[in-house]
N, C-alpha and C positions, 0 to 999 in steps of 0.2 A: 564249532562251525564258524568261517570265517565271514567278513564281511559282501555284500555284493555289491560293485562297483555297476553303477550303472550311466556314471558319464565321466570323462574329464577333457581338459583344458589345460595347455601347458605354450609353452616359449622355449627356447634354448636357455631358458633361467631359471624356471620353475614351473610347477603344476600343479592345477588343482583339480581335487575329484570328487566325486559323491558319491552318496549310496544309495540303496533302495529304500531305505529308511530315513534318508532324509540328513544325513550328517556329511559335511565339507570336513576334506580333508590337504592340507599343500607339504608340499618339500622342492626344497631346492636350495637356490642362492637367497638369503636374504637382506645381502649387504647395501646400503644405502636407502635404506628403509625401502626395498624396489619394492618388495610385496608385502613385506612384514608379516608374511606368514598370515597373517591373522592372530599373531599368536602374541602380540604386544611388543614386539622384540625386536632385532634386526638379523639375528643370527642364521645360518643355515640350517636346515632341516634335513638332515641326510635319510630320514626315512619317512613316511608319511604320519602328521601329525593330526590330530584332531583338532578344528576352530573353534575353542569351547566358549568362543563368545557369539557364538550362534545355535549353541546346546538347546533347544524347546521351540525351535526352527527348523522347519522344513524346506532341505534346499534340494532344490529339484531342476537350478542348470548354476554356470558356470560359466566365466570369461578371465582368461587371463592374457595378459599386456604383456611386454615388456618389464613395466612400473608397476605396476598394479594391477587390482583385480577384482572383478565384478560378480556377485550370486545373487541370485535370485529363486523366494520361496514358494511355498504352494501358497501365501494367502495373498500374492503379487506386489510384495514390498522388495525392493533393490538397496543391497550392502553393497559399500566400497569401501577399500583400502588398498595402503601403501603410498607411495609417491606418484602426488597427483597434482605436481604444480601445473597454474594457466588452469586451473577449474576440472583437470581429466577426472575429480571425482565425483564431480557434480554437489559439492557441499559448498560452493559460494565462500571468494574472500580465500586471501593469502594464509589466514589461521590454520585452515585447513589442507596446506599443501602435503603436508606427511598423516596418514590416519593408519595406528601399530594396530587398531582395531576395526575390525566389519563397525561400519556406521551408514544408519538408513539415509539413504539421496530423501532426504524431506519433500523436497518440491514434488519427489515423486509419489507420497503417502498415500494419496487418495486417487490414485491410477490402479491399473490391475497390470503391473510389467509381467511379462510375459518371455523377457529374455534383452540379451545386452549385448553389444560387442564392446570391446578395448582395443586398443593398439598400442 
């Protein structure tokens, strides 16, 4: 039995999806670290991959940008990645203008998000 998609989110460049279960999944372009997949890498994804740096995480929505790309779990903590120069990923400081991996928006840890948008 196959998986149940029960949201996604995409751009003319990529997309990201979920399931019932709680697993993100993207494909698309992933050249200049736009979304990096999530998957550490820059490479395209021609089929849909699993985020497995989000494996023991429950994602239950999704925003995807242009650059990058925002999910959010059931226990209201907000991952971002990909190219997020000028702060789009909310990790504070020019270190963090490229993220190949979901990393928690800190400032947001002790909030309950509840959803995101990108551009």
């Amino acid at each position: 039995m196959g998986k149940k998609v029960i949201g996604a989110a995409g751009t003319y460049q990529h997309t990201a999806v979920w399931t019932e279960a709680g697993e993100l999944f993207t494909f698309g372009d992933g050249g200049n670290g736009r979304l990096a997949m999530g998957h550490g890498g820059e490479h395209n994804e021609l089929a849909p991959r699993l985020v497995e740096a989000l494996a023991g995480k429950k994602v239950i929505g999704a925003s995807a940008g242009q650059h990058h790309t925002a999910a959010w779990t059931d226990e209201g903590e907000l991952f971002t990645f990909a190219y997020g120069v000028n702060g789009k990923l909310g990790h504070a400081g020019w270190q963090s203008a490229q993220e190949l991996s979901p990393r928690l928006v800190e400032a947001l840890a002790e909030k309950n998000v509840v959803g995101a948008a990108v551009s």
